[in-house]
GUDO-915301 format. One line per 2 residues: for each residue x, y, z of C-alpha. Coordinates in pm, 1 decimal, decimal comma. Example, Ala and Ser with C-alpha at 12.3 -4.5 7.8 and 13.67 -1.06 7.14 Angstrom:
2
1230,0 -450,0 780,0; 1367,0 -106,0 714,0
***
This chain:
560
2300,6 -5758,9 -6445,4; 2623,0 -5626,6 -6412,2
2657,1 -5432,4 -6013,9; 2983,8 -5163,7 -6037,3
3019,2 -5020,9 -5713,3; 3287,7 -4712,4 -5617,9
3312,0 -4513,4 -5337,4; 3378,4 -4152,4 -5250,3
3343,3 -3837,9 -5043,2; 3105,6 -3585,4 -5248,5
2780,6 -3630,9 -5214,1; 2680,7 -3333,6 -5372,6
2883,8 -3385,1 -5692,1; 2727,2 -3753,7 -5737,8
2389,8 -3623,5 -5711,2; 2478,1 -3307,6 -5928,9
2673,0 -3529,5 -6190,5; 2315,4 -3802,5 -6194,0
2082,1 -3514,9 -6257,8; 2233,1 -3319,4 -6521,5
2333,0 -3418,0 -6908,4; 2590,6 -3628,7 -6871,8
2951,7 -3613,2 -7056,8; 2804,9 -3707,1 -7382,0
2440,3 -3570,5 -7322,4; 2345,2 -3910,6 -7240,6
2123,1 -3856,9 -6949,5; 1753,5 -3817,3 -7016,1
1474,5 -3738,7 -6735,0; 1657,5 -3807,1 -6416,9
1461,3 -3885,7 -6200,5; 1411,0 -4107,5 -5848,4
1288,5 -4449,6 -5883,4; 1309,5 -4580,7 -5517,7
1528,7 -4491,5 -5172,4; 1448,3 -4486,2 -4845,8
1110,5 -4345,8 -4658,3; 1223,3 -4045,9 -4523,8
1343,5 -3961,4 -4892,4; 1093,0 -4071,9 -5046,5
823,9 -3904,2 -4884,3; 962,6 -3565,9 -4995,8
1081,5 -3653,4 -5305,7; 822,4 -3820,3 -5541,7
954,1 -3936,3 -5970,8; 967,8 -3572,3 -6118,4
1245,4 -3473,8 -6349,4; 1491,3 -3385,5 -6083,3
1757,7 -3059,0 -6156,7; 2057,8 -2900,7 -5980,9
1862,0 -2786,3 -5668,6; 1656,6 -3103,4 -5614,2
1980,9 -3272,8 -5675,7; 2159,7 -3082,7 -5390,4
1877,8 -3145,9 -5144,2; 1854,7 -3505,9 -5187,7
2251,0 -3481,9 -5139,8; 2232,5 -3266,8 -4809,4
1937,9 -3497,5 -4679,6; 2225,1 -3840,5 -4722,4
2474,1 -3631,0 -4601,3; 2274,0 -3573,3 -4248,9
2381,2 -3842,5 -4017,4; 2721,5 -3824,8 -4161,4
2715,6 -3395,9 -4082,3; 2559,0 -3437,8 -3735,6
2786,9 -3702,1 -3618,5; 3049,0 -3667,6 -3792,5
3155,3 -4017,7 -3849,9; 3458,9 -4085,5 -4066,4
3482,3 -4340,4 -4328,0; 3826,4 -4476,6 -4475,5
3789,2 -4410,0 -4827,6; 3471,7 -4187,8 -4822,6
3149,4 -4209,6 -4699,1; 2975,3 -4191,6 -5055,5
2788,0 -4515,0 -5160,1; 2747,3 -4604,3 -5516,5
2655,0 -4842,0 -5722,8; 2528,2 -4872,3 -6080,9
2339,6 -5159,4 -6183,2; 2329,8 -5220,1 -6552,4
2184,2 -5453,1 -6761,2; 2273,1 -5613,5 -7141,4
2178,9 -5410,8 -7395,4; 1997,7 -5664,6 -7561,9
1741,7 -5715,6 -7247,3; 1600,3 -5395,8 -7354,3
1468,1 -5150,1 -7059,8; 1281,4 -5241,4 -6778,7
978,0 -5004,7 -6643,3; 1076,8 -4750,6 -6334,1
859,2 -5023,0 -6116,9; 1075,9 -5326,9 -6220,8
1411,6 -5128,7 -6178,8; 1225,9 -4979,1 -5789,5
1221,1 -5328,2 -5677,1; 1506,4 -5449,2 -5796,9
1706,4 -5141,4 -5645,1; 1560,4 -5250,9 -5304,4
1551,3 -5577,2 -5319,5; 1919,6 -5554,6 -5366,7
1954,5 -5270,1 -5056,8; 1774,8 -5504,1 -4819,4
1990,9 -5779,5 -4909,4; 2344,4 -5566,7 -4911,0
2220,0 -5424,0 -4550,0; 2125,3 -5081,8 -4588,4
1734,0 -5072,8 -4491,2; 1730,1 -5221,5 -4182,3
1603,1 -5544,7 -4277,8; 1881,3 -5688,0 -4056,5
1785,5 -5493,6 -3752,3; 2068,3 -5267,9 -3768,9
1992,2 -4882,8 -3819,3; 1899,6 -4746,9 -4186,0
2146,4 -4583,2 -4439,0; 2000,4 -4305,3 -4623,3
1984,7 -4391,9 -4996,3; 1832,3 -4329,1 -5348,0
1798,0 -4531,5 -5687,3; 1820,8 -4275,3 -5948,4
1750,0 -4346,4 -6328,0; 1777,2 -4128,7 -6635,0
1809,4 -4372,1 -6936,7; 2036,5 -4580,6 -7130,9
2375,6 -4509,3 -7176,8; 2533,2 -4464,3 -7518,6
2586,0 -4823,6 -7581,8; 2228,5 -4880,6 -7505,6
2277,7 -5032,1 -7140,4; 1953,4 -4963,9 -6926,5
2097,0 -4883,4 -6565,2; 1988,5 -4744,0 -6262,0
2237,9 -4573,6 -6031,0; 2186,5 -4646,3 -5643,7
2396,0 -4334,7 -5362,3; 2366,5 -4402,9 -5048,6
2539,4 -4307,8 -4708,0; 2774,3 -4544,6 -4528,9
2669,6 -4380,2 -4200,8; 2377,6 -4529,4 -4046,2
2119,4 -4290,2 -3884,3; 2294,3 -4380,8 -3536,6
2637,1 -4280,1 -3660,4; 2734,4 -4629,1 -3661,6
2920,4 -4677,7 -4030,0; 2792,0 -4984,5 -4241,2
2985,9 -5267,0 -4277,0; 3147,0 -5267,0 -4598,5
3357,8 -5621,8 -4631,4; 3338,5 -5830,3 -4918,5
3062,7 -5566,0 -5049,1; 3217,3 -5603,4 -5355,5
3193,4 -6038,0 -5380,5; 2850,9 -5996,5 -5134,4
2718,7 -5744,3 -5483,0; 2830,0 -5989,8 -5708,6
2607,9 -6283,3 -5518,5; 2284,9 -6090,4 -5469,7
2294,3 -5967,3 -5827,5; 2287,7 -6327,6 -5922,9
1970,1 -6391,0 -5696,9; 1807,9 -6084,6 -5833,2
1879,8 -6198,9 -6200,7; 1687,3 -6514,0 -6103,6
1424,1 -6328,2 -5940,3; 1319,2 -6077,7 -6217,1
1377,1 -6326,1 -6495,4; 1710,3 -6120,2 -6615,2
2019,5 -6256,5 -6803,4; 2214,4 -6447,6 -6548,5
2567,1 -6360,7 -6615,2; 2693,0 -6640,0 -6397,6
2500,6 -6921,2 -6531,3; 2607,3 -7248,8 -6704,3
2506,9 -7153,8 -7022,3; 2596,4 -6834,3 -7239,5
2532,4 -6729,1 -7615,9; 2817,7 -6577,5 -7843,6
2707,2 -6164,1 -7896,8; 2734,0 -5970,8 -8204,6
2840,4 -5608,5 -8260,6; 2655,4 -5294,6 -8305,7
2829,5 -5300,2 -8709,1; 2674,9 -5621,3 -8780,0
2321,0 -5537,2 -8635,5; 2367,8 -5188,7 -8843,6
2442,3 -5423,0 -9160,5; 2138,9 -5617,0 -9107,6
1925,4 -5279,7 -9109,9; 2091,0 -5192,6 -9421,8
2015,3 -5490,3 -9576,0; 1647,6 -5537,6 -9444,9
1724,9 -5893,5 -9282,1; 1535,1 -5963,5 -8951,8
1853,3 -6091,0 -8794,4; 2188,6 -6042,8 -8786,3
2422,4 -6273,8 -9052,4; 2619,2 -6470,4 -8753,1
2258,4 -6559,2 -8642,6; 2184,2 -6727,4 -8995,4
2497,8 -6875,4 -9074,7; 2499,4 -7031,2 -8718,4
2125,1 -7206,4 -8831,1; 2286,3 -7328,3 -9090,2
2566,5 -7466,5 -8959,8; 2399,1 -7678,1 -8658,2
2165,1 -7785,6 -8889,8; 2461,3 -7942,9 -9124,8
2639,4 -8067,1 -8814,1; 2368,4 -8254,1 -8650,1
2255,8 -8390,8 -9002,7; 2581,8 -8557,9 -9103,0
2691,8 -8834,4 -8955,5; 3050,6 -8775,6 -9050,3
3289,6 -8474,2 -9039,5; 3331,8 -8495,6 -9483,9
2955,0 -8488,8 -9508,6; 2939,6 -8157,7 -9276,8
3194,4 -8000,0 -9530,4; 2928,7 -8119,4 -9799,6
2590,1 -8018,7 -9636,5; 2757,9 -7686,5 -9542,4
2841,6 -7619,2 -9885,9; 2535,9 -7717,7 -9994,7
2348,4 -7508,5 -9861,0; 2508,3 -7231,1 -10017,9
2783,1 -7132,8 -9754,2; 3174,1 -7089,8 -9806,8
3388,7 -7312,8 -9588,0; 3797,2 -7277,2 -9554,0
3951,1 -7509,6 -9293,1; 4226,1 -7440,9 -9024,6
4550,8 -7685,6 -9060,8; 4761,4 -7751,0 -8791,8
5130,9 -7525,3 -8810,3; 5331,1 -7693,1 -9103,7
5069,7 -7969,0 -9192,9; 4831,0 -7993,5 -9494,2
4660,5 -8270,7 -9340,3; 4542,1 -8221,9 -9000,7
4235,4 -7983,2 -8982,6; 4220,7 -7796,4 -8620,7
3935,9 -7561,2 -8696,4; 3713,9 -7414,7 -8973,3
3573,3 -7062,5 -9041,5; 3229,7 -6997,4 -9275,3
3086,6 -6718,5 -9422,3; 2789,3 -6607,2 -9638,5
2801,8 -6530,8 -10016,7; 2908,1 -6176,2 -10056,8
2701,1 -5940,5 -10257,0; 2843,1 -5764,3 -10519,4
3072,1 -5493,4 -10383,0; 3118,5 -5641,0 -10005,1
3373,6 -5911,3 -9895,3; 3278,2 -6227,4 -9740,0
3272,0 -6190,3 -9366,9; 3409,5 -6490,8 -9213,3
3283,8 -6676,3 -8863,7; 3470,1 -6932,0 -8679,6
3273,7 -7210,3 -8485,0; 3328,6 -7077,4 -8159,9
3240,4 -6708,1 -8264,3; 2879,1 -6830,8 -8389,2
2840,4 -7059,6 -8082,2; 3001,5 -7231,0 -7782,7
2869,9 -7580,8 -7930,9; 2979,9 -7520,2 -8312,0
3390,0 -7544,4 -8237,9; 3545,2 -7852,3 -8387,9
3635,6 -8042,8 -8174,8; 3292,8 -8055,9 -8020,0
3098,8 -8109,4 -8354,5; 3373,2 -8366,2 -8386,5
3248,2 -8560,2 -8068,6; 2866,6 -8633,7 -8261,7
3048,8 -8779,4 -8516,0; 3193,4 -9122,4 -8636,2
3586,9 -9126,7 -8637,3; 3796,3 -9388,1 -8850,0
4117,9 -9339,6 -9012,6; 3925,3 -9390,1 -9345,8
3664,0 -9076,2 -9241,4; 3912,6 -8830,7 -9165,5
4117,7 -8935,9 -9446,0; 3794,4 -8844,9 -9684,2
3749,2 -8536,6 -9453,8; 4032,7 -8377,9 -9553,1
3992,7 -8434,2 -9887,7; 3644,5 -8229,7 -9851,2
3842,2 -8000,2 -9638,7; 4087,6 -7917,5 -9899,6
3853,0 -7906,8 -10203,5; 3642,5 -7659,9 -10018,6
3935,1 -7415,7 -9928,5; 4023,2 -7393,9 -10242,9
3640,4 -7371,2 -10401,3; 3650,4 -7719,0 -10584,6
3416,9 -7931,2 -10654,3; 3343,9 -8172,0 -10343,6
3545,3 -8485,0 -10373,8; 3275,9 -8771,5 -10321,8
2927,6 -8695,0 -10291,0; 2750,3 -8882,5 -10048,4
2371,7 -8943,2 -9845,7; 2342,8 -8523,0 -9888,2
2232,0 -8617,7 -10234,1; 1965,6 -8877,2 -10173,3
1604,8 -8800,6 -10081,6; 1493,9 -8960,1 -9784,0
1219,5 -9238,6 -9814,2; 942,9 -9163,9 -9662,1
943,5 -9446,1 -9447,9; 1176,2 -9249,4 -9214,4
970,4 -9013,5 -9121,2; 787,2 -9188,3 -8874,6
1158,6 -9401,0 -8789,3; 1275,7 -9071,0 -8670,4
976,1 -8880,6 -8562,0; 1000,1 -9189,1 -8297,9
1358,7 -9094,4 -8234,8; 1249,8 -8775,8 -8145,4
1034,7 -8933,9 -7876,5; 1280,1 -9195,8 -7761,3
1504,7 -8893,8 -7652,9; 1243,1 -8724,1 -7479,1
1188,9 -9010,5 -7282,9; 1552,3 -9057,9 -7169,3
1536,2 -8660,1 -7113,9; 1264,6 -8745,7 -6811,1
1542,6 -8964,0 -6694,2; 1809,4 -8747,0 -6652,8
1904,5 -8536,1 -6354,7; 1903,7 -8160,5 -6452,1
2280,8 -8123,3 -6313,2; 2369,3 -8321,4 -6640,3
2426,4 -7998,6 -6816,0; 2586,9 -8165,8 -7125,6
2363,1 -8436,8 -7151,4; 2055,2 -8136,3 -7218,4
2290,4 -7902,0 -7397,6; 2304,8 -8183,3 -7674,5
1928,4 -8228,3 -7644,1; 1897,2 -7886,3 -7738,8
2140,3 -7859,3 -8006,7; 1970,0 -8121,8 -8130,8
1662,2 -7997,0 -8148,1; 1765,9 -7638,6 -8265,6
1925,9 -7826,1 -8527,2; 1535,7 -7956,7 -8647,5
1377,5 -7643,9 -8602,7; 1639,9 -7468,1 -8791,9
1666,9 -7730,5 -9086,4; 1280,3 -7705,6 -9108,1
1333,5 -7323,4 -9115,6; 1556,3 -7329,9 -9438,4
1330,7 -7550,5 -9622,0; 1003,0 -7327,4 -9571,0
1064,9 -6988,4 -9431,7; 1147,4 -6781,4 -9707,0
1264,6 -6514,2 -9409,5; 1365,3 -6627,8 -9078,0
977,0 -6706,0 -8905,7; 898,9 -6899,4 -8576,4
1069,2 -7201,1 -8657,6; 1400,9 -6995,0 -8672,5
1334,5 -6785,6 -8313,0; 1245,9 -7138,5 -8185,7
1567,1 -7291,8 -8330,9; 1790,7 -6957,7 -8158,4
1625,5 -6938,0 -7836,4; 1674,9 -7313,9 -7840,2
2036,6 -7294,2 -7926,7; 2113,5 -7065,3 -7628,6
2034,5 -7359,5 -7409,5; 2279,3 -7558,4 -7556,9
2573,3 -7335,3 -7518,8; 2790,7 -7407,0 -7186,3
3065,4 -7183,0 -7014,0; 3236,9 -7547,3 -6954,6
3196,1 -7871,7 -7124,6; 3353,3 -8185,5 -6997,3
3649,3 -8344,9 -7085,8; 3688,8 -8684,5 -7265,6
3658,0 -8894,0 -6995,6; 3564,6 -8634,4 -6757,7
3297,1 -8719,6 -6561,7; 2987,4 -8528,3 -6590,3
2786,9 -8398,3 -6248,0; 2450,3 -8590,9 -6195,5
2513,3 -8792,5 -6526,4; 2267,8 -9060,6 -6598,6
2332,3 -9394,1 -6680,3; 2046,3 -9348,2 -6916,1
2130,9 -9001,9 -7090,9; 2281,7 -9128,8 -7414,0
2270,9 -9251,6 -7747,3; 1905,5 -9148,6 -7858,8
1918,7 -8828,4 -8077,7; 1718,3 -8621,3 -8292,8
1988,0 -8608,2 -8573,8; 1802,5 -8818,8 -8793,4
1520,7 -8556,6 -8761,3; 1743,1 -8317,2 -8884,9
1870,9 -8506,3 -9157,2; 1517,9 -8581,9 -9291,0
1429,6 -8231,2 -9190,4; 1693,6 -8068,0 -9430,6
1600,5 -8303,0 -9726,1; 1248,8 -8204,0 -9716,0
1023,6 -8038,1 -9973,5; 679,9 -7868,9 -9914,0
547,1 -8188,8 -10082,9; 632,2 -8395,9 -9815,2
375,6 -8573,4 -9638,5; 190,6 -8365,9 -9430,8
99,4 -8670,7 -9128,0; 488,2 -8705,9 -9144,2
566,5 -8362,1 -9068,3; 262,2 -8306,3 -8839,7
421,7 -8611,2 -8644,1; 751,9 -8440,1 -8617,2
680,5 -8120,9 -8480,6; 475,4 -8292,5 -8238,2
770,6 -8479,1 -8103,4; 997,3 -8179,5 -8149,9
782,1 -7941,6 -7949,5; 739,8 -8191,6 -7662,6
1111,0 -8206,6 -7649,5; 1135,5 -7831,8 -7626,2
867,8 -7859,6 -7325,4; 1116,3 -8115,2 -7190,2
1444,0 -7871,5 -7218,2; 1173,9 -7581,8 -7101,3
1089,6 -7748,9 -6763,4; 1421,2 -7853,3 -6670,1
1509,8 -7460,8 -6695,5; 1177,3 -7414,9 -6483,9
1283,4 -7642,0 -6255,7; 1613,0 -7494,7 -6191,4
1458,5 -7131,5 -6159,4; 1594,7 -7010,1 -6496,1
1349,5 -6741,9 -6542,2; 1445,9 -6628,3 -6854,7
1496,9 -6932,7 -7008,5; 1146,8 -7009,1 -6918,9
1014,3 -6690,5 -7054,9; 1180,0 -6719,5 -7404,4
1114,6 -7027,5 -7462,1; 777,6 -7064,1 -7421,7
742,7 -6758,5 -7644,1; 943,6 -6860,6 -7890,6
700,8 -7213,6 -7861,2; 380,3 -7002,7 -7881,8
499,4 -6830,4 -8208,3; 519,9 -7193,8 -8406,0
160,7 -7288,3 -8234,3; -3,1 -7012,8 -8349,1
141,1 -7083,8 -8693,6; 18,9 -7426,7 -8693,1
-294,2 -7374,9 -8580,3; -334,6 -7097,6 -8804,5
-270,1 -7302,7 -9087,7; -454,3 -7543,8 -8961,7
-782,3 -7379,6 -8932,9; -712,5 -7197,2 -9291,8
-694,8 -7565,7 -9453,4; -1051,0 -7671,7 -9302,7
-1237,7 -7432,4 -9467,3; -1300,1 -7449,0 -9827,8
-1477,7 -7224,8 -10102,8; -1619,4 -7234,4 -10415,5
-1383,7 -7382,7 -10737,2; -1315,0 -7140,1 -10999,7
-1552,2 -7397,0 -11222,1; -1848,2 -7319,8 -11028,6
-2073,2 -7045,1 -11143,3; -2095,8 -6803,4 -10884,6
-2265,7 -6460,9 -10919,3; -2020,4 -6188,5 -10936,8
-2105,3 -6054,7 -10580,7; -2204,0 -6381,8 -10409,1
-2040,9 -6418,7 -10077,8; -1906,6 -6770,2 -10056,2
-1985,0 -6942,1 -9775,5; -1699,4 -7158,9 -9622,9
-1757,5 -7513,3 -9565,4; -1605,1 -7675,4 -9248,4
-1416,7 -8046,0 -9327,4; -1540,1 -8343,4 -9064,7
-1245,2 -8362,3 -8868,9; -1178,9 -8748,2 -8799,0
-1240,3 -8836,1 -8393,2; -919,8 -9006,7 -8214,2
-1157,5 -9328,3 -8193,6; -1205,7 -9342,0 -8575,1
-828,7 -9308,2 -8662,4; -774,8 -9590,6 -8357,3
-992,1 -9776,2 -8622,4; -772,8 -9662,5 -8929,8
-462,0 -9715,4 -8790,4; -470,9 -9972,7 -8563,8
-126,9 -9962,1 -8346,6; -69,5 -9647,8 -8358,9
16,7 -9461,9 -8000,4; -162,6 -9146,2 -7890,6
108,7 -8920,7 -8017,6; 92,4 -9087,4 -8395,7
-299,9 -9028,7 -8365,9; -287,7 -8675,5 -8288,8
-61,2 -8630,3 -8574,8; -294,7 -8797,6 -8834,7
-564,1 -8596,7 -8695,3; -390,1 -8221,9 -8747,7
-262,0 -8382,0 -9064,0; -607,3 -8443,9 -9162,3
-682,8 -8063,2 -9174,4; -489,2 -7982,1 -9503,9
-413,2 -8193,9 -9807,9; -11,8 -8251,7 -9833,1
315,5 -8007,7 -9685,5; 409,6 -7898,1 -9363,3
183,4 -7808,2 -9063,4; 336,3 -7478,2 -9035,4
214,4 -7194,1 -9294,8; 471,4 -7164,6 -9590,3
556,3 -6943,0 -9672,7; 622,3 -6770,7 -9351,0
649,6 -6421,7 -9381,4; 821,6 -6197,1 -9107,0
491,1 -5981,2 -9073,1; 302,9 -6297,7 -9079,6
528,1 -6551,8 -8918,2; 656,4 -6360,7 -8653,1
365,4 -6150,6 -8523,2; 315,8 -6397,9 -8208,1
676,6 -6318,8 -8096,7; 769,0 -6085,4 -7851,3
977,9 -5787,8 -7989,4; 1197,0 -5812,7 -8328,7
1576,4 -5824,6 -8320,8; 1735,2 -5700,3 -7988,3
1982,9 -5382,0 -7966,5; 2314,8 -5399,4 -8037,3
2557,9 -5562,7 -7774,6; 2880,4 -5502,6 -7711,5
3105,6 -5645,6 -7903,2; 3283,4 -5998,8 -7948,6
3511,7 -5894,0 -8287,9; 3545,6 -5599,7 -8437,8
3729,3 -5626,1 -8787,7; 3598,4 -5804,1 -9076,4
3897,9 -6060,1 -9060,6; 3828,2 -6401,5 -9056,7
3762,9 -6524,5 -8736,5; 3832,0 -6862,4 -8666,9
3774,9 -7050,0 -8347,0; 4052,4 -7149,0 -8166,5
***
């Protein structure tokens, strides 16, 4: 929530300016959506116009008129408070309390003891870039004629907007972590195209799910490629052999140009050098990786084809399922001030979600929202240094990943075994609880809220699947009467004690998985395919508004 406060000396003209059309006839219903009591109780949420406008005005303007109190700069109060345009609008309650939440806490009420300033929060819509705002205009003469202290307002504005964000569960513009936007042209492409997200969104799927899969930076260049997207590198000035930074794009359709995407415009964790620190370094691997480098630049075949070509046995499913677990375990050992040590947790696990997503979702479905709202937690304003220590580190956080998920993940077919995958998601979606509570715990509202919706979407999907795999019907040999209503026939689900007896070993977690495994025949737990109607019906909204922009041009944008 961005605060803008100015200050001036016409009451009147504020007021007038709020209530009517705006300069581009942006204004819609003005209207009041909180101030103080005396205001209030004369003024209730109609539409206001001109001559409500001017009476609010002369009804501020009283303690200033009868005492005549002067104020360097103008008495005049105001302050817009605006929100992203992807948050979407807030009801006239929410944007009430917030407008005097933030009064009390920047003095004007009397909360403090001191006298009351007259004020109003007025609201009449978005503004043409879509940002839902309320306007607050108050007096900076107190109802004693004593004028209201206005040092450090600006810095003081700043710090309670924070709290507020925190409070009403609001994008928190001064937190660790932050997500790369889009612009309005993209979103507008992505209606024109009937996608359900934008194409940075997509290609920045894609490209976790290649990073965290490879275990070197030539088999990223591969599994990038292979999965359909172009890839040109960045050389240093004057070399041919030293790669500083990479841009990616989508196959064009016929007619349009390729619209490139460095790795910092699709996320703060996708630049090279930071996808570089997951990876094994020798002399002989980057030697190889600019050969892959090269050969994709120039759209050659790649050079040496490597584990991106082998099916995983099957074997490793369980090996890395237990990964998966192994890292959630170290997670409950590590202080939530270790902000890279759970950015990586969540990369990694965006990185699963999203490699399951491009094996069955035909069209981005829950496992992709899981994998983006997942991906925003593993995004930082500021990463540490090599060698830099890291606040609240844990001697713990470390080596245990989820990248061998990923890998297996992104070799999968829908033939895969379906106590395998049931194990996985198990483990996966525990780890997302993990990264969940630790935003719970440090009072990251929003966080909270989008990740356990984004959670709910793949449960529902499951379960739904689940329950459509214990029911069977009638063969097509069976002779049925033509209007016969077939009766479905529940399967015996197997009891936790009889798979104890089955699979004698096995912990709780491996259990649980046999059992929802047990429900269907073979393939993944989740519903494939996943259609948006289908897939996405237990998430909240569809894609947000357009925000402003990070890049405007269809140049190539590589990250710096």
């Amino acid at each position: 929530m961005i605060p803008n406060i100015t200050q001036g000396d016409r009451m009147s003209g504020l007021m007038v300016y709020l209530a009517g059309p705006g300069r581009a006839n942006e204004h819609e219903e003005p209207h009041l959506v909180a101030g103080d009591a005396s205001l209030m109780a004369w003024h209730d949420d109609n539409e206001l116009n001109r001559d409500a406008a001017l009476d609010i005005a002369n009804s501020l303007d009283r303690a200033k008129q009868f005492y005549g109190t002067d104020v360097d700069g103008g008495h005049v109060f105001h302050c817009s408070l605006s929100l992203a345009a992807e948050e979407g609008k807030l009801t006239d309650q929410q944007w009430g309390d917030i407008a005097n939440d933030y009064m009390d806490s920047m003095g004007f009420t009397g909360a403090d003891g001191k006298a009351p300033c007259r004020w109003v929060a007025v609201r009449h819509g978005v503004s043409k870039n879509g940002n839902d705002h309320v306007h607050i205009v108050a007096s900076m003469v107190r109802d004693d004629g004593t004028k209201w202290n206005d040092w450090k307002s600006k810095y003081k504005s700043q710090q309670v907007s924070r709290e507020l964000e925190k409070k009403y569960g609001l994008n928190q513009l001064g937190e660790i972590r932050a997500e790369r936007g889009f612009t309005p042209a993209e979103q507008e492409k992505a209606r024109r195209q009937g996608k359900p997200e934008v194409e940075r969104h997509s290609v920045a799927r894609t490209v976790r799910a290649c990073a965290a899969a490879s275990s070197d930076e030539a088999e990223f260049v591969r599994r990038t490629r292979q999965e359909g997207l172009l890839v040109r590198p960045r050389f240093a000035a004057g070399r041919s052999d030293v790669v500083t930074g990479y841009s990616v794009a989508e196959r064009p359709v016929r007619g349009e140009r390729a619209i490139w995407y460095g790795g910092n415009a699709m996320g703060r964790d996708l630049t090279l050098p930071k996808l570089r620190m997951s990876w094994t370094s020798t002399p002989e691997n980057a030697t190889e990786a600019v050969s892959e480098w090269t050969a994709a630049g120039r759209n050659k075949r790649v050079v040496t084809p490597g584990r991106e070509t082998i099916t995983p046995s099957a074997e490793l499913w369980q090996k890395h399922a237990e990964e998966v677990g192994e890292l959630r375990a170290k997670l409950a050992a590590t202080p939530y001030t270790d902000h890279a040590a759970w950015a990586q947790a969540a990369r990694e696990t965006s990185a699963a979600f999203g490699a399951w997503s491009k094996r069955i979702e035909p069209t981005p479905g829950p496992l992709a929202d899981a994998a983006r709202e997942l991906s925003k937690s593993a995004q930082l304003r500021h990463y540490p240094q090599v060698g830099e220590p890291r606040t609240g580190q844990s001697p713990k956080a470390g080596i245990v990943s989820a990248r061998g998920a990923t890998m297996i993940l992104l070799a999968s077919t829908s033939k895969s075994d379906r106590a395998a995958y049931a194990l996985m998601f198990r483990q996966l979606a525990l780890t997302a609880k993990a990264i969940h509570d630790m935003h719970a715990a440090t009072n990251d509202l929003q966080r909270v809220r989008r990740l356990t919706t984004a959670m709910a979407g793949i449960t529902q999907a499951v379960e739904a699947s689940a329950l459509a795999n214990t029911v069977r019907t009638s063969t097509p040999d069976e002779k049925v009467s033509e209007h016969a209503v077939r009766t479905p026939v529940k399967v015996q689900e197997a009891t936790l004690e009889e798979l104890r007896v089955q699979h004698p070993g096995a912990d709780e977690e491996t259990l649980r998985a046999f059992q929802i495994a047990g429900r269907g025949r073979s393939g993944s737990p989740v519903p494939t395919p996943l259609t948006k109607g289908e897939g996405r019906a237990a998430l909240a909204g569809s894609m947000p508004p357009a925000r402003a922009p990070q890049h405007t041009t269809n140049e190539p944008d590589l990250e710096r």
